[in-house]
C-alpha positions as CSV (number, residue, x, y, z in Angstrom):
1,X,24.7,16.6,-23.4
2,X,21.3,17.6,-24.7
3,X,20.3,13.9,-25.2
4,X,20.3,13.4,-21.3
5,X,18.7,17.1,-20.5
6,X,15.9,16.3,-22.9
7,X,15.7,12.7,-21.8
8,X,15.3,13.2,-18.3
9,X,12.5,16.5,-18.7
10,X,10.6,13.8,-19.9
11,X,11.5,10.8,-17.4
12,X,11.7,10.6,-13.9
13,X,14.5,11.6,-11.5
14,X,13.5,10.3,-7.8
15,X,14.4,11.4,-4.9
16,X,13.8,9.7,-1.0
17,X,13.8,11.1,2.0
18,X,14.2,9.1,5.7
19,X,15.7,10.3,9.2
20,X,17.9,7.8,11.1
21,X,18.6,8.5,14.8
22,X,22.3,9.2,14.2
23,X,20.9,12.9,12.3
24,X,18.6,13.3,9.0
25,X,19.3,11.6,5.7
26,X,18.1,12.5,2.2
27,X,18.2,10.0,-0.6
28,X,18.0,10.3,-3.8
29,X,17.4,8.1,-6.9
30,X,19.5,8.4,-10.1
31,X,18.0,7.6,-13.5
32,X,21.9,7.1,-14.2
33,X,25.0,6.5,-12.7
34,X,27.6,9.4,-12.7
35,X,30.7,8.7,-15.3
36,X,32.5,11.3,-13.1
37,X,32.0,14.6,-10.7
38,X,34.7,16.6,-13.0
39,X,32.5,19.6,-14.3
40,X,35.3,19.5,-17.1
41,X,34.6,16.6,-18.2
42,X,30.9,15.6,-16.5
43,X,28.0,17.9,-18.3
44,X,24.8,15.5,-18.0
45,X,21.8,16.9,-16.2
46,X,22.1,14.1,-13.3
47,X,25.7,14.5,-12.6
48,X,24.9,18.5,-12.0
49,X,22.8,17.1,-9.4
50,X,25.4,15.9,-7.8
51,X,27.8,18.0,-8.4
52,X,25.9,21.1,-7.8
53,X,26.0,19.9,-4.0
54,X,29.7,20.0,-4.0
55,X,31.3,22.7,-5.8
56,X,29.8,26.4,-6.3
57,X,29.9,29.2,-9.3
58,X,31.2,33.0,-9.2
59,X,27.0,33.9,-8.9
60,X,23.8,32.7,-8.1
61,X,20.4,33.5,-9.4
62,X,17.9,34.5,-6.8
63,X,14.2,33.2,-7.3
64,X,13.2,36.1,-9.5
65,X,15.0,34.3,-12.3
66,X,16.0,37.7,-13.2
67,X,18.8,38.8,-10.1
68,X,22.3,38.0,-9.5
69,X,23.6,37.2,-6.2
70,X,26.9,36.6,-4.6
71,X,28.4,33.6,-4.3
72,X,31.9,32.9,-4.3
73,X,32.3,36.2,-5.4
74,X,31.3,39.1,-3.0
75,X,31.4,41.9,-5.8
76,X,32.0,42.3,-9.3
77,X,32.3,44.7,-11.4
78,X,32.2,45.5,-15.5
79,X,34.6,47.6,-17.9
80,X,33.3,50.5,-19.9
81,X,33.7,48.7,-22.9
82,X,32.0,45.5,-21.5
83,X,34.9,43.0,-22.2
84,X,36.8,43.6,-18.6
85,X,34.6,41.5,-15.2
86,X,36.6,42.1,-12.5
87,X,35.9,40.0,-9.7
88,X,36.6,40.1,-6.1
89,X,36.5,36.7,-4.2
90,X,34.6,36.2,-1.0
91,X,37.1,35.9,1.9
92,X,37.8,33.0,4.0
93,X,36.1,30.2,1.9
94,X,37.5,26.9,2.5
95,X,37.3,23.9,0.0
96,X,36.4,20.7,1.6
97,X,40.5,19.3,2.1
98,X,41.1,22.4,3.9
99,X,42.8,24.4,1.5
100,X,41.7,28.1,0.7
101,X,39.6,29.7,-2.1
102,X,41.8,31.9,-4.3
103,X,41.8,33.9,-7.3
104,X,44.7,31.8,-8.7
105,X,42.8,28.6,-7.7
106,X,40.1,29.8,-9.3
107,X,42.1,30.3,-12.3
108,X,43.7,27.5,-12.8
109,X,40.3,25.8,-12.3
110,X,38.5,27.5,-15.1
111,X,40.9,27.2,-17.4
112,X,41.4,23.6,-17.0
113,X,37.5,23.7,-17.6
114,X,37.5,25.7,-20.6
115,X,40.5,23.5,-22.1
116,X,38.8,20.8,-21.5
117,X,35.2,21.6,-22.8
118,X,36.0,23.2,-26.0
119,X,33.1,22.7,-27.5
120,X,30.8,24.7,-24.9
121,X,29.3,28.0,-26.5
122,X,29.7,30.2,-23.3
123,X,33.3,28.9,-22.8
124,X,34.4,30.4,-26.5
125,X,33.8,33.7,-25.8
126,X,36.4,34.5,-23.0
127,X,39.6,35.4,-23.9
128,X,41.7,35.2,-21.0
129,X,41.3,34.7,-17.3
130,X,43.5,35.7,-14.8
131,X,44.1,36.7,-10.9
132,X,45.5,40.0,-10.3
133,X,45.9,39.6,-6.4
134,X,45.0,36.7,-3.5
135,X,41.0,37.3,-4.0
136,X,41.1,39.4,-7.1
137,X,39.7,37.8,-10.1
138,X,39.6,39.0,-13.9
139,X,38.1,37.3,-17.1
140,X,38.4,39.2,-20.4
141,X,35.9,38.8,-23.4
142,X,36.7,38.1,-27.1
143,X,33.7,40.3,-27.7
144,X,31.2,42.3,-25.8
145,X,28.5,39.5,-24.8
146,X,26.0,41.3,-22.2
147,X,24.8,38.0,-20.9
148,X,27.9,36.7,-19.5
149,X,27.6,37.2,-15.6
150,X,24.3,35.3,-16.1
151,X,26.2,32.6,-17.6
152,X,27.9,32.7,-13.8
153,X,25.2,32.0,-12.6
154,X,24.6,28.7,-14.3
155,X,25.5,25.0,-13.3
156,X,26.6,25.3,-17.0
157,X,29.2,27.3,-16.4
158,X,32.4,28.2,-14.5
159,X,32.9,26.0,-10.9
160,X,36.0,26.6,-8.7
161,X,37.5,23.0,-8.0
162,X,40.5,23.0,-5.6
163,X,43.6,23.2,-6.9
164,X,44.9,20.8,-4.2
165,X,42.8,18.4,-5.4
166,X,43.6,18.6,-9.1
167,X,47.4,18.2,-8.2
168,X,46.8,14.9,-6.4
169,X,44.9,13.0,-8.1
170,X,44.6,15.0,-11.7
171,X,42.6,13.3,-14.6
172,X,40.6,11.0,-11.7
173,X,39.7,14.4,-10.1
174,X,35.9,13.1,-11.3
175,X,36.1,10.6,-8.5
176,X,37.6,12.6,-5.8
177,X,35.7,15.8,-6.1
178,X,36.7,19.1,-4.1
179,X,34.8,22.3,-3.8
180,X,33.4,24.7,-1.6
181,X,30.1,23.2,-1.9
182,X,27.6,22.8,1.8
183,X,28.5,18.9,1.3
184,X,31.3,16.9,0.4
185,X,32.0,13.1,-0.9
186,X,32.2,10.4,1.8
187,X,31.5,7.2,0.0
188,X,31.5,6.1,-3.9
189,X,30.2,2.6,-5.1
190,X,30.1,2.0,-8.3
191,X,26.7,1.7,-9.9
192,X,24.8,1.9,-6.7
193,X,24.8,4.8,-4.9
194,X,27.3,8.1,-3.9
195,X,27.0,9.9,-0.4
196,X,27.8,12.8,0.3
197,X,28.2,14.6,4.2
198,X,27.7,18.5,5.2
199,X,30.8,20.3,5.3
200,X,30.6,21.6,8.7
201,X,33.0,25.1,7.1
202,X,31.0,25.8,4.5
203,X,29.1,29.3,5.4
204,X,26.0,28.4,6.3
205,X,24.6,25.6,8.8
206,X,23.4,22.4,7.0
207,X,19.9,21.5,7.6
208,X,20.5,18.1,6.5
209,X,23.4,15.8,7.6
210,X,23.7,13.2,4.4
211,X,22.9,12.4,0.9
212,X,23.1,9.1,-1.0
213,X,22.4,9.5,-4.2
214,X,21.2,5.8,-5.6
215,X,20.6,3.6,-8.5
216,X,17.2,2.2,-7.6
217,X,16.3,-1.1,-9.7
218,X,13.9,0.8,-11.7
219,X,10.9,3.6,-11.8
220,X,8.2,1.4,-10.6
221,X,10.1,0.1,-7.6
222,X,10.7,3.6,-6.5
223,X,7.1,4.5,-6.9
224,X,5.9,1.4,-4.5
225,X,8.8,2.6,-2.1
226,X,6.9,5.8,-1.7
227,X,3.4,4.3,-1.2
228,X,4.5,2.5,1.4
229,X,6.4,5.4,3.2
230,X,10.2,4.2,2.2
231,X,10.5,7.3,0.0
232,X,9.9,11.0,1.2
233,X,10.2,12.8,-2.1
234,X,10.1,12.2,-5.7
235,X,11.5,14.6,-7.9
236,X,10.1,15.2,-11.4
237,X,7.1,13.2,-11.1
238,X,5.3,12.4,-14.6
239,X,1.7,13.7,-15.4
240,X,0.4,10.2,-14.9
241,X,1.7,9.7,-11.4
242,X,0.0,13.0,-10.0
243,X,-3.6,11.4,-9.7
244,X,-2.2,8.0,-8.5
245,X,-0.2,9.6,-5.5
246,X,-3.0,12.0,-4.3
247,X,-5.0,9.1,-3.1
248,X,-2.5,8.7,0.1
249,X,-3.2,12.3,1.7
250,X,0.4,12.9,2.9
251,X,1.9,14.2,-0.6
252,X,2.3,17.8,-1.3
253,X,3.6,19.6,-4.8
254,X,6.1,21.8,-5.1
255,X,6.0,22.9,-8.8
256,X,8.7,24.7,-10.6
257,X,8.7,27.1,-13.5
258,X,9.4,25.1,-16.6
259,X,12.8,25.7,-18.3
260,X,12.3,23.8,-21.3
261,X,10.5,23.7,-24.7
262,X,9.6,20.4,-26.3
263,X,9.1,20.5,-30.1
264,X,8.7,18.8,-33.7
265,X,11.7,20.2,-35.7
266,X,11.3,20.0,-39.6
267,X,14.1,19.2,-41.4
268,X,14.8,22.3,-43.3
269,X,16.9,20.7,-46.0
270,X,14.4,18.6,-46.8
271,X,11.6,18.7,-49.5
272,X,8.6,19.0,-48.9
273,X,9.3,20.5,-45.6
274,X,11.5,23.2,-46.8
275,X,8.5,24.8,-47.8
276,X,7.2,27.0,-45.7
277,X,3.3,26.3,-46.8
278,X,4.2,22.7,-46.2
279,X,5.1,23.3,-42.5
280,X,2.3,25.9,-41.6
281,X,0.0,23.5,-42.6
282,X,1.1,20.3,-40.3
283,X,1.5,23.2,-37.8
284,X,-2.2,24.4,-37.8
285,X,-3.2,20.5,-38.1
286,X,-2.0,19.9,-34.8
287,X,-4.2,20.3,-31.7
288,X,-1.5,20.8,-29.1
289,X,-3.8,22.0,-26.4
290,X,-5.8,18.4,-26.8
291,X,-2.8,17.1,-26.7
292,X,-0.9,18.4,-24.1
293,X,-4.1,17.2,-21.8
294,X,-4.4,13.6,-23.0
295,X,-0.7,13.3,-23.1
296,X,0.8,14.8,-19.9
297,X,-2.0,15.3,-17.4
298,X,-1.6,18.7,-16.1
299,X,2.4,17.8,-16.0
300,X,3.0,20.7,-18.7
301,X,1.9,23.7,-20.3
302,X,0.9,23.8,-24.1
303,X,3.5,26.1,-26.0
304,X,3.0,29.6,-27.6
305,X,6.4,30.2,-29.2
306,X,9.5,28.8,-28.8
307,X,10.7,30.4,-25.6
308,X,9.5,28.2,-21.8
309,X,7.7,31.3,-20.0
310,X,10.3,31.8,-17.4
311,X,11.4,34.7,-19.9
312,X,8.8,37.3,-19.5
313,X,7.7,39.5,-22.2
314,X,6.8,37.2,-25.3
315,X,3.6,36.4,-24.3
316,X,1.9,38.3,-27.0
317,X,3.8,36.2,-29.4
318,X,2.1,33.4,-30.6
319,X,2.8,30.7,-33.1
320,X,-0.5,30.0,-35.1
321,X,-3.2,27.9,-33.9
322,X,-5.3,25.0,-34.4
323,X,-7.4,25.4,-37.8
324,X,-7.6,21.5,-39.6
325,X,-9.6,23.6,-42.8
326,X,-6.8,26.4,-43.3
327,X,-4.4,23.7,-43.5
328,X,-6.0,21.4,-45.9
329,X,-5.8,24.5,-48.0
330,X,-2.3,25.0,-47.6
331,X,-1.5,21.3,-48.6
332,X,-3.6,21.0,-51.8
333,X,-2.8,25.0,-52.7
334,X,1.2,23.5,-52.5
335,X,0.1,20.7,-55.0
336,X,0.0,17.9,-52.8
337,X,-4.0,16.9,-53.1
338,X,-3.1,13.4,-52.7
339,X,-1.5,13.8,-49.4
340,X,1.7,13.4,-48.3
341,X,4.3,10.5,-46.8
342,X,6.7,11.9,-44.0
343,X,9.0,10.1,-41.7
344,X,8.9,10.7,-38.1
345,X,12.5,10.0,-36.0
346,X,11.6,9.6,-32.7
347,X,14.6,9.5,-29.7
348,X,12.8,6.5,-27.7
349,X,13.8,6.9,-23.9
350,X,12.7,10.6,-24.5
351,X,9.3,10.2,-26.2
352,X,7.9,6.7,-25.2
353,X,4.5,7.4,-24.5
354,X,3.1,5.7,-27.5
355,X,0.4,7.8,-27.1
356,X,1.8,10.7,-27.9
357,X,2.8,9.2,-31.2
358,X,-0.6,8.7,-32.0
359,X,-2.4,11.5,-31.3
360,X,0.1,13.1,-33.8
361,X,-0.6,10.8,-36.5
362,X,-4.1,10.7,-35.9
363,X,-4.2,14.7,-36.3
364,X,-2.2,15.0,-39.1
365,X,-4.1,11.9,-41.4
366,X,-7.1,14.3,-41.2
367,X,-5.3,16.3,-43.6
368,X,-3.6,13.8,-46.1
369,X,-0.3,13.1,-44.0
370,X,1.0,10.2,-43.3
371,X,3.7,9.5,-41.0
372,X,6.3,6.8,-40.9
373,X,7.6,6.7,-37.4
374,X,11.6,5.5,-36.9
375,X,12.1,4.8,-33.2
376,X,16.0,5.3,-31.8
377,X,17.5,3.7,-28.8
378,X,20.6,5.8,-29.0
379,X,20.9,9.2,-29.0
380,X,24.8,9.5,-31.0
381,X,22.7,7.7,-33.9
382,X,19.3,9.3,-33.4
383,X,21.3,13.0,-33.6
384,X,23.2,11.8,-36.8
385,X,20.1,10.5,-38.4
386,X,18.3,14.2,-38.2
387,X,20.2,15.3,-40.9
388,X,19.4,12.3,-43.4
389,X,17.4,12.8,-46.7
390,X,15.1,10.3,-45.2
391,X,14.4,12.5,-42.0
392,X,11.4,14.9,-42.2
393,X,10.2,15.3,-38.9
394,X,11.7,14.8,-35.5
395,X,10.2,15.2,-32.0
396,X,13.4,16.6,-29.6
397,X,13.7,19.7,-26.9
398,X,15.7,22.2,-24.9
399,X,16.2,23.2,-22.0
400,X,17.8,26.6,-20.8
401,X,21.5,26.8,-20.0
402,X,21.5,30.0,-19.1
403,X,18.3,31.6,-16.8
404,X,18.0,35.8,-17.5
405,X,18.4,36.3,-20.7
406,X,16.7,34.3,-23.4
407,X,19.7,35.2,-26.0
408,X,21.5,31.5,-25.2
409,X,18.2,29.9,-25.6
410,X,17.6,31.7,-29.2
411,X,21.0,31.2,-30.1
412,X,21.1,27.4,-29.5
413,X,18.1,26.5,-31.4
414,X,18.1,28.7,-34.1
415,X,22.1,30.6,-34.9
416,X,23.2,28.8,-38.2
417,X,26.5,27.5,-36.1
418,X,24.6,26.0,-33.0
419,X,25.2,23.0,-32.9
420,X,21.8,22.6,-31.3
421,X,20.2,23.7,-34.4
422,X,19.1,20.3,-35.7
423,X,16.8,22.1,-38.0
424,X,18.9,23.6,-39.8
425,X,17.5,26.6,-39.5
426,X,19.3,29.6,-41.3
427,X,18.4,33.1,-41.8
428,X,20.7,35.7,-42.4
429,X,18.7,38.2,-40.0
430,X,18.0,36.3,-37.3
431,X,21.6,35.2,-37.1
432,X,22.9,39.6,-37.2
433,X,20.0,40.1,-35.0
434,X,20.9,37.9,-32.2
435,X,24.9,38.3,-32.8
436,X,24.0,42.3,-32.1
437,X,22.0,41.5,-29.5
438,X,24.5,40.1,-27.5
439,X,26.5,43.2,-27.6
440,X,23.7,45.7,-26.7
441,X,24.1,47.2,-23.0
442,X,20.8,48.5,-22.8
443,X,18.5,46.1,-22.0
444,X,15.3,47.6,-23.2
445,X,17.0,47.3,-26.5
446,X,18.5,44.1,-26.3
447,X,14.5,42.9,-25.3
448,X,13.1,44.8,-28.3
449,X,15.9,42.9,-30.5
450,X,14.8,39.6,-29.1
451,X,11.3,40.6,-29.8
452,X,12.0,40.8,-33.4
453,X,13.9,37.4,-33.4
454,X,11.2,35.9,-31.8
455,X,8.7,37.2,-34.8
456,X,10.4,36.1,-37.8
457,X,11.2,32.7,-36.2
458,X,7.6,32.1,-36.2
459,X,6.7,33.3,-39.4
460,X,9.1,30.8,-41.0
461,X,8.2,28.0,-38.8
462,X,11.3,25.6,-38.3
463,X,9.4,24.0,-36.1
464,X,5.8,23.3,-34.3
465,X,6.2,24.1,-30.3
466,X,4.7,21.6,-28.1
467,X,4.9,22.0,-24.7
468,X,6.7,23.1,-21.6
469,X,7.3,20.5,-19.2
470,X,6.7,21.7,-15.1
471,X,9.0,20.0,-12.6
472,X,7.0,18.2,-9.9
473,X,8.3,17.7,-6.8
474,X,6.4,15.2,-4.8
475,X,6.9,14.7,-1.0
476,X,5.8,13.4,2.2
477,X,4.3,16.5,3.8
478,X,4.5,14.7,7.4
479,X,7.9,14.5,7.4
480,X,9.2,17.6,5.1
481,X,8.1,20.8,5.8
482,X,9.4,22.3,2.6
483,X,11.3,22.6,-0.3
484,X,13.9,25.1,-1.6
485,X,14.9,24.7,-4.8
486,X,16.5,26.8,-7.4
487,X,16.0,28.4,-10.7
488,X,18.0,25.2,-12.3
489,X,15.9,22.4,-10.8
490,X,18.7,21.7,-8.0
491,X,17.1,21.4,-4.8
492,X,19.3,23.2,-2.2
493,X,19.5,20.6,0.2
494,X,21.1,22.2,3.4
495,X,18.0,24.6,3.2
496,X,15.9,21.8,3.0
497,X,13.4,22.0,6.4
498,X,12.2,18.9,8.4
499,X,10.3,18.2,11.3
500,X,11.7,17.5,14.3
């Protein structure tokens, strides 16, 4: 899943906007074509676009990125020993075939999801789920894990599909979806484009009437569509598109907070860069500020740590900075005053700005290193390769799952069984540190806990933080008024506001 996160962060997602006479249209480009709208089975970042029109979570996360707010449940509440969430369900909530929203529907849904996904983090920790009366639901923990309800929250996480739906068409459910969702399917052609229509039950009133979500022929076509006024809005527009579109005086920005952090993992298994002098010094040989400016134009923010700044409170904590004549030192006090040869595995579709590539090689020869730069055109092989004796250095990213508590974001990148951790990072603190974390209620604590995580990550430096990539939103500002869009990048469509 992270391949396609990370992949589009970088890339372009478009979205189009035009009004036909028979009510107000949105569409919106695809950098791929859904497999499937089964959140069981479909967890890439362009099928929760979709899908996040059509079927709805417990929770939602208001724009503080810090408060939880009902959904499709009205109220909730938590045992004393944090392992009991009892929820109750919001009454008289349809699903699009007519049927109604239950606890036991909600149920059997989850579960189905959790058998399904196995291999999902969040999913492992609940122990059972069950419904205790017509709109009562309850999920029990393994452990205490005070995140949870933010994990609710997420398009990550636990969506109510109807069981009607599952019974009739079962495993093909991904091309029949069925939620509770402000719009529901209408039309699905293969490899060119999926529409979707309000649901005129869903709770509130639909601002627009339809979405077709399309496969346009390619990036470039999409950007000429807009010039010429065919396209409305563009989501996720690359630094090197901002200047080129401001020339046509219709285009507004709506920026959102970045979610992400981009980075250059070391392969900790690996000599020489299993040695912490070894890393510090490519770490302080890297400009990333001068990079970040050449490279993404105002498109992202230069990293501190290895946390994006939607969570608050780790600004202080700094990786260190630029300083070419420390790390000279470092590499000739380490033995190496010939210089060094690394290799450099790079996931193309992610990273092709060849520039980018450069600048890091550039940097890093001033101090004796010489890079050998593999290119991949597939992530399964690209992931495998990471954990060759060949691999040094990698260039990769994440972005959050879970918004509210930076805990799943630590966890995935740096706990020795994350399956994110393509470092290998392992250190026996951090992993008690952020396992203990997850079971302290108070939160002050739990932050101070993170705190320390955060510090001795960057004294042993697994890796050199880049940058935090900002999600432009591009659109015609004579024909949209605005934009709401949520913590998770997912514009909210039936709040989206038009002119007349």
């Amino acid at each position: 899943m992270k391949k396609c996160i990370v992949s589009l962060i970088i890339s372009l997602l478009l979205i189009s906007c035009s009004f036909f006479e028979n009510g107000k249209e949105i569409t919106q480009g695809l950098y791929f074509f859904p497999d499937g709208l089964d959140p069981a089975k479909n967890a890439e970042f362009f099928e929760y676009q979709i899908f996040s029109q059509i079927y709805e979570p417990l929770l939602t996360l208001d724009d503080d990125y810090q408060t939880l707010l009902p959904c499709l449940a009205g109220t909730w509440s938590v045992s004393e020993d944090n392992l009991t969430y009892t929820f109750q369900l919001t009454p008289d909530v349809l699903f699009h075939d007519g049927s109604m929203l239950t606890a036991e529907a909600a149920e059997i849904s989850f579960i189905r999801q959790i058998q399904l996904r196995p291999e999902y983090p969040l999913f492992n920790i609940i122990d059972t789920i069950r419904s205790v009366g017509p709109l009562t639901l309850q999920i029990e923990l393994k452990y205490p894990y005070l995140p949870f309800l933010y994990s609710l929250a997420s398009p990550h996480g636990l969506l109510v599909i109807s069981q009607k739906a599952l019974e009739q068409f079962g495993d093909a459910v991904g091309k029949h979806p069925v939620g509770t969702g402000p719009f529901y399917l209408d039309k699905w052609q293969e490899k060119k484009y999926i529409t979707l229509r309000a649901f005129s039950e869903y709770r509130e009133k639909s601002t627009i009437d339809k979405i077709t979500f399309i496969l346009p022929d390619s990036t470039s076509q999409s950007e000429v569509l807009f010039k010429n006024g065919d396209l409305d809005l563009l989501y996720m527009v690359a630094g090197y598109w901002l200047d080129r579109l401001k020339w046509l005086g219709k285009v507004e920005y709506f920026v959102q907070k970045p979610l992400n952090t981009m980075y250059l993992g070391f392969n900790l298994n690996n000599d020489p860069v299993n040695k912490i002098a070894i890393r510090k010094a490519i770490l302080i040989a890297i400009d990333i500020k001068k990079s970040v400016l050449i490279t993404n134009r105002g498109n992202a923010l230069p990293a501190e740590g290895p946390l994006p700044p939607i969570f608050r409170g780790f600004d202080d904590l700094k990786q260190e900075r630029y300083n070419p004549e420390v790390s000279l030192k470092l590499l000739r006090d380490a033995g190496y005053n010939n210089g060094l040869f690394l290799n450099l595995y790079v996931f193309f579709p992610t990273f092709s700005r060849q520039i980018k590539i450069e600048i890091l090689k550039s940097q890093l020869a001033k101090i004796g290193i010489t890079l050998n730069t593999r290119f991949f055109n597939e992530w399964e092989i690209f992931a495998d390769a990471l954990g060759n004796k060949e691999c040094h250095l990698f260039l990769d990213g994440y972005s959050s799952e879970l918004i509210g508590d930076p805990g799943n974001f630590l966890y995935a990148l740096f706990h020795s069984k994350s399956p994110y951790n393509r470092v290998n990072y392992y250190n026996k603190k951090t992993d008690y540190l952020l396992e203990q974390a997850f079971q302290e209620a108070d939160e002050q604590k739990r932050h101070r806990i993170y705190r320390s995580i955060v510090k001795i990550i960057l004294e042993d430096t697994p890796a050199v933080y880049d940058l935090h990539v900002k999600s432009h939103f591009a659109y015609n500002s004579k024909k949209i008024k605005s934009l709401v869009v949520n913590p998770y990048d997912f514009i909210y469509f039936h709040r989206l506001e038009t002119y007349e």
